[in-house]
N, C-alpha and C positions, 0 to 999 in steps of 0.2 A: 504494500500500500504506500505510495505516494503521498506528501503532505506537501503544500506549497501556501505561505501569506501571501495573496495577491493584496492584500488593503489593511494598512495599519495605519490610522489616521486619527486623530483623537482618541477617540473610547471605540472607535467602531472598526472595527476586525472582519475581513473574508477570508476563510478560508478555503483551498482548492485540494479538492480527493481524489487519488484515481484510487481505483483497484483492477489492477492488470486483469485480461482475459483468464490469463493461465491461470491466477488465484482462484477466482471465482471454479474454475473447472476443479482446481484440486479440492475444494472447498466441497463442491457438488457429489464429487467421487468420493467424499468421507462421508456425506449423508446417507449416497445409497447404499456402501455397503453398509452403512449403521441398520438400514429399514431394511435390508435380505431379511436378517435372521427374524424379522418382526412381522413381516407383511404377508398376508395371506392370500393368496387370489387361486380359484378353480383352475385346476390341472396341474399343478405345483405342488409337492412334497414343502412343507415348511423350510425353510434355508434354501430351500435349491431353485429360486428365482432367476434366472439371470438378470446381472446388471442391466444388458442392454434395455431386456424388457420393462424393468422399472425405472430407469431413464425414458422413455419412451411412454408413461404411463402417469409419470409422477416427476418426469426434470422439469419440467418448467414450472411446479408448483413448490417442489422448493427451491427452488434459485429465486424465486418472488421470497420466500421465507427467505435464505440468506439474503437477499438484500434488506429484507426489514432488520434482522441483526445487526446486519456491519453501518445499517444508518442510526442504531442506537447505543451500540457499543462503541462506534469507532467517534460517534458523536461526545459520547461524557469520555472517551479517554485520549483524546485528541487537547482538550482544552484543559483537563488533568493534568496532561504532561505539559502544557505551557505555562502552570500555575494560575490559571485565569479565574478571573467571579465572573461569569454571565452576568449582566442587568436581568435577562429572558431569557425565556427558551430559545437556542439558538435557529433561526429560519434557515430550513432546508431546500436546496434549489436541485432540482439537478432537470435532466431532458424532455419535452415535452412533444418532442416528435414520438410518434409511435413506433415506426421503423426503427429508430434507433433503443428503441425502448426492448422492442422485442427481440433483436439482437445481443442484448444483453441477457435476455432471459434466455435465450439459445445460447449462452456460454460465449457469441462469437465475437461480442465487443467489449473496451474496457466497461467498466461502471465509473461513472464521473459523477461527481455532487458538488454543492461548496455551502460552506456553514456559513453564514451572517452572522452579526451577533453585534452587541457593544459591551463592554466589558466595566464591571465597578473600576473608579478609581481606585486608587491606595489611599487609605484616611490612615493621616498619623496622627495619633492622641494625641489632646493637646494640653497641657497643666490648667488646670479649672482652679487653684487657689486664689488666684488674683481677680476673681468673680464674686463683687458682691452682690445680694439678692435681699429685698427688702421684703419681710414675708409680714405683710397686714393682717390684724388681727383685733376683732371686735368683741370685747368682751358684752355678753349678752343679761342687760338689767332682769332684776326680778320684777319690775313693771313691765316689761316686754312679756316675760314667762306669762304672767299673771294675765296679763291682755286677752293672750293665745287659749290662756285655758278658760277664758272667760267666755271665748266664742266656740270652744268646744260645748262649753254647756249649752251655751245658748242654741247651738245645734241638737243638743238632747233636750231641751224644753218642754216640757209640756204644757200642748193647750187645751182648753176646755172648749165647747161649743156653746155659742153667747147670741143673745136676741139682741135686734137692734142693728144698727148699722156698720160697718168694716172702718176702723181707724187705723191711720199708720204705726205698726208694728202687730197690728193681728194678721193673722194668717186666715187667708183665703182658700177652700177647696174649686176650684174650676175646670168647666170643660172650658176648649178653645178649638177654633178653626180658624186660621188667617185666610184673606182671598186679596190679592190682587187684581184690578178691573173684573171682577166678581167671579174670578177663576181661583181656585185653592190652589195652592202652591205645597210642594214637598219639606216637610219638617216643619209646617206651620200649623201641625195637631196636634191636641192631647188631651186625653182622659183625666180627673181624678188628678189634677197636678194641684201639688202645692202650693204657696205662694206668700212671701211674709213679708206685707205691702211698706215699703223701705229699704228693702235690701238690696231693694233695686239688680236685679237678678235679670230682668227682662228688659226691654227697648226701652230705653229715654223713655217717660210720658206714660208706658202701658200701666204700672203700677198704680198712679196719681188718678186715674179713671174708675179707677176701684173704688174708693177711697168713697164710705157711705152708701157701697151698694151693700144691700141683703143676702139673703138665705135665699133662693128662688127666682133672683132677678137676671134678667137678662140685657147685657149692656155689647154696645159695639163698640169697641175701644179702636182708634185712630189713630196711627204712627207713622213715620217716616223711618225707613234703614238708612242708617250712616252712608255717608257715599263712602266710605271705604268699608263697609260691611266686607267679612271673608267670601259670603257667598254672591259671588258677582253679579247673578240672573237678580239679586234684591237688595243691593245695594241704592242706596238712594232713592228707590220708590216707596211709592204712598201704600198702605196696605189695613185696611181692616177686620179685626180681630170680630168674631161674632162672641162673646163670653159670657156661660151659663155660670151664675155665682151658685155652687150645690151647699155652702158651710161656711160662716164665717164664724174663728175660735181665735177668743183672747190667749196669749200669752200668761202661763203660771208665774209665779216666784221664780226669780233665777237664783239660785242656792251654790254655793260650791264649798258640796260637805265628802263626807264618806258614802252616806249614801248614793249622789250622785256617780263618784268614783265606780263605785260599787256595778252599777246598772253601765257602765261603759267597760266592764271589765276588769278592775285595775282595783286594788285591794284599799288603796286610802286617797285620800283629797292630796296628802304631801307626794306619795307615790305617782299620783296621774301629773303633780308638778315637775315632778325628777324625770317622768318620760316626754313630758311638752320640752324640759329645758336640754334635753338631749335631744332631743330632734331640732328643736332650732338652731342648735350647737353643730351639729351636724350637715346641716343646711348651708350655716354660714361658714363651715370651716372647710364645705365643698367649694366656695367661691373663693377663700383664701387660697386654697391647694391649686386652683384654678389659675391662678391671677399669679402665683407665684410661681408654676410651670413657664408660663407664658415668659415671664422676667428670663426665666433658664431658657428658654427655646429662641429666645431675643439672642441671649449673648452668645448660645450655639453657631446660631446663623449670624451672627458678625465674626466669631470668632476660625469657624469654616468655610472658605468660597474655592466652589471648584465645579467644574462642569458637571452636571446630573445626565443621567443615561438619557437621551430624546425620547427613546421607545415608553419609559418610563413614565416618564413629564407628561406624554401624551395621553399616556394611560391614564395616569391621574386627572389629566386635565378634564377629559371626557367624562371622568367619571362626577366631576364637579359641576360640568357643563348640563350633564344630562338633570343634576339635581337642581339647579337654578334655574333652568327655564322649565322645571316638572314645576316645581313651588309655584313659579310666574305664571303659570298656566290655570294649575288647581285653585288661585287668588283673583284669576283674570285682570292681571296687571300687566305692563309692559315694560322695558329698559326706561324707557321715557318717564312713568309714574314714578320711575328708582331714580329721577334723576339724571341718567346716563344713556348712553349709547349701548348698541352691540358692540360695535368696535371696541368702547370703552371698557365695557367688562368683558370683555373676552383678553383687551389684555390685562387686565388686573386680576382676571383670576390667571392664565397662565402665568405672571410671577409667583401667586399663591402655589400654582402646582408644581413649580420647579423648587419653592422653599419647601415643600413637606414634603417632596423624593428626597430633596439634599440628605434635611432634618432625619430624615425616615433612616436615609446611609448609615449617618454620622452615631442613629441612637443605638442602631443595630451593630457596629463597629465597635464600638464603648461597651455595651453588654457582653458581647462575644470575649472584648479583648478582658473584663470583669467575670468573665463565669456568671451572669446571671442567668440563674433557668425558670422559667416554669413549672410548678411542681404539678403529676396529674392528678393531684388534689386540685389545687387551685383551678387547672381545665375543666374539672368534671363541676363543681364551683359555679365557675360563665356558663358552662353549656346549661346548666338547671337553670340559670336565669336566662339567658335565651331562651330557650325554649320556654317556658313561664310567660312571656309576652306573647303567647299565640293563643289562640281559640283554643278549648280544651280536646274538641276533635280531631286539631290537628298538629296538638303534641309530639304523637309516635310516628307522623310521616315527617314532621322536621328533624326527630330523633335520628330516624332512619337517615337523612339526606346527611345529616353530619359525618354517622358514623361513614357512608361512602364516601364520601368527597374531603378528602384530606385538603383542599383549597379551604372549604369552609370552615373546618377546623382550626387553619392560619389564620383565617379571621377573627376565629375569637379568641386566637393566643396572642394577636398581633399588640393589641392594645394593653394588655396582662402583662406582656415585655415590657412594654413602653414605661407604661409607672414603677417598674420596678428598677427599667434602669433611670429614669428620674429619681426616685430613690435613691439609689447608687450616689447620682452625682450630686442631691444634695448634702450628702455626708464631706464631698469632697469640696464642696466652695462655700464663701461667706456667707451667712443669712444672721441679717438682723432683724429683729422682729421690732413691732411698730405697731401701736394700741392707736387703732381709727373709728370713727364712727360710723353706724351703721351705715349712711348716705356715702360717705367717702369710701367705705369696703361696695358699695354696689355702684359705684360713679364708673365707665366706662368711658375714654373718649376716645374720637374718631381715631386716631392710631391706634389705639388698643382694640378697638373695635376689629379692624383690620386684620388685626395677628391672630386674635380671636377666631375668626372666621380664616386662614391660614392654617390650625391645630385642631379643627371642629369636624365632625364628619357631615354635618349640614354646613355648607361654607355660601352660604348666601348672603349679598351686602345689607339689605337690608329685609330680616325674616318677615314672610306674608302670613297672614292672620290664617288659623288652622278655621276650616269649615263648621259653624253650628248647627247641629241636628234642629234645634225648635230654633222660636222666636225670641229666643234667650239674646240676652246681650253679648254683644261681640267685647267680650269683657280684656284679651290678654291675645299679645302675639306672640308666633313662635318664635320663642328665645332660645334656641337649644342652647347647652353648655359648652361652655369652650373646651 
């Protein structure tokens, strides 16, 4: 076998195969005697086939098999022996005339191919001491706690059923049916819905309509959708609510004892404190970890610059591309309402996709040259929660697709590396920590924003409002995490 680089040029590599005629024959000639002693065919004593006859019966179907061999084996030890990282799988070329194709399956001509490929840089670690990282941190009042548990109760409330007219902060039983120019519209129905008139839950204005009707009354309440409403077919149109009032019930005592505790699960009034202030603790110290990744991923990428694989870049790009204009689509917005052009974010995100291939190198480099591993603890861990995000029917067919597809499995170890070797490296550079206020631990600005959306797997400039089911308020846009 012949090896020859026709193209060494940056990161990107061809390489040039032959494998002479003669190979291939001697190659053919150890197969078949291998299948004599195997093969059975009518009028033949076992062993005593002749070659000829099984050349003649079975050569050209394996000389198709050696060739798929020597394009796999000679592929991973071809670039073995040159010590190389593929970015990819290396793209395989070889003849597309048929003539020439079938002369090689008749033994009578060389076999040519040539491997494509771009190949990883060389990343040489770089000393991380002289990196310092200011890691914010909000300590979380016991009036906050208290706040939180205060709306916990107030969601376990109980109301009684009251004569008389619906004041703000009773709670309303209703049907509803919304119609646009007297046509019903999707997600503007419902049964037996709740409603606790202030909370303002539903559209600007539908609450305040309420407000004095009865037990049995029937009102048309009048609104308008946001012109930036999620669901774009009702965005800014006029739309009338038909609403049967079936109950209207005062609000009880708000109490926050044991008993209440109690009926939420949770053994004491101080105990349901200790789990509200851990979860906000938890909440907030997701945004710290956030925000202080980000700091490290900043000084990454000033501190590494080097050409990222194309194939790569592209890959990612696409992959970002395809999610930004699904968002803009599923919002019925356009570059225009974002502010921007095509052009314009097409190229802002591909600098985003050329920083998180680099990043992506650099963290993978650092872990490898660290020994950091994933333990199949920790795998089996993300895959339960994976899988937990699906419908309960379709648990054991996502179960199933993981356990085949060792791609999807890299998926969900990719991210599992990543924080641990963030881990890693915050042990190894300066972090000074820094008591802020709530507002200032959640303030984002426009650069930050941008890096954000750089290390996020939703990387959209700015997130469109997730679609509502009813006539509820378009209360919160998608803010994925950084």
């Amino acid at each position: 076998m012949q090896v020859t680089e026709t193209v060494n040029s940056g990161l990107k590599r061809q390489i040039k195969v032959t494998v002479p005629a003669s190979d291939l024959e001697a190659r053919l000639q150890t197969r078949l005697y291998e299948a004599k002693d195997k093969v059975k065919l009518n009028g033949f004593r076992p062993g005593k086939v002749p070659v000829q006859h099984l050349r003649k019966m079975y050569g050209r179907s394996f000389m198709a098999e050696l060739v798929n061999e020597i394009l796999s084996d000679s592929t991973r030890s071809i670039i073995q022996e040159r010590g190389e990282k593929p970015a990819m799988q290396p793209e395989i070329s070889m003849t597309e005339d048929e003539q020439e194709a079938e002369k090689v399956l008749e033994g009578k001509a060389d076999f040519e191919f040539s491997l494509d490929y771009e190949v990883i840089p060389p990343i040489e670690i770089k000393d991380m001491s002289g990196i310092e990282i200011t890691r914010q941190v909000y300590e979380v009042p016991a009036e906050e706690v208290e706040d939180q548990v205060k709306r916990i109760a107030d969601s376990a409330r109980n109301y009684e059923t009251k004569k008389g007219k619906a004041e703000k902060g009773d709670r309303v039983t209703i049907d509803y049916i919304g119609r646009i120019d007297g046509e019903a519209f999707e997600g503007g129905a419902a049964e037996d819905s709740h409603l606790v008139l202030g909370s303002y839950q539903f559209i600007e204005g539908f609450e305040d309509q309420l407000i004095g009707a009865s037990a049995g009354d029937d009102r048309d309440v009048k609104v308008t959708f946001p012109e930036e409403y999620a669901a774009a077919h009702l965005a800014g149109r006029e739309a009338v609510f038909e609403v049967k009032v079936k109950e209207v019930a005062a609000p009880g005592e708000l109490e926050i004892n044991d008993e209440l505790a109690q009926q939420l699960g949770v053994e004491s009034a101080d105990k349901l404190r200790e789990i509200v202030r851990g979860q906000i603790e938890n909440q907030f110290g997701s945004v710290t970890r956030q925000k202080t990744k980000r700091q490290l991923l900043d000084a990454l990428d000033e501190a590494y610059k080097f050409e990222a694989p194309s194939k790569l870049v592209e890959a990612e790009f696409q992959n970002i591309w395809t999610q930004v204009t699904r968002d803009l689509e599923q919002a019925g917005r356009s570059f225009e309402d974002e502010d921007t052009t095509e052009e314009e974010a097409r190229a802002e995100y591909q600098r985003l996709a050329e920083r998180r291939v680099r990043l992506g190198l650099v963290l993978a480099e650092i872990g490898e040259k660290a020994g950091v591993q994933v333990t199949d603890e920790e795998m089996q861990r993300a895959l339960i929660e994976t899988i937990r995000r699906y419908p309960q029917n379709q648990q054991q067919q996502v179960y199933e697709h993981f356990q085949n597809n060792p791609g999807a499995l890299a998926n969900v170890r990719a991210p599992l590396f990543e924080e641990k070797v963030v881990d890693h490296l915050m042990t190894e550079v300066k972090v000074t920590e820094q008591k802020v206020t709530r507002d200032e631990l959640m303030a984002d600005d426009e650069d930050d924003a941008e890096t954000k959306a750089a290390d996020e797997a939703k990387p959209a400039k700015k997130k469109a409002p997730a679609k509502k089911k009813t006539a509820k308020k378009d209360e919160s846009e998608d803010t994925s995490e950084a």
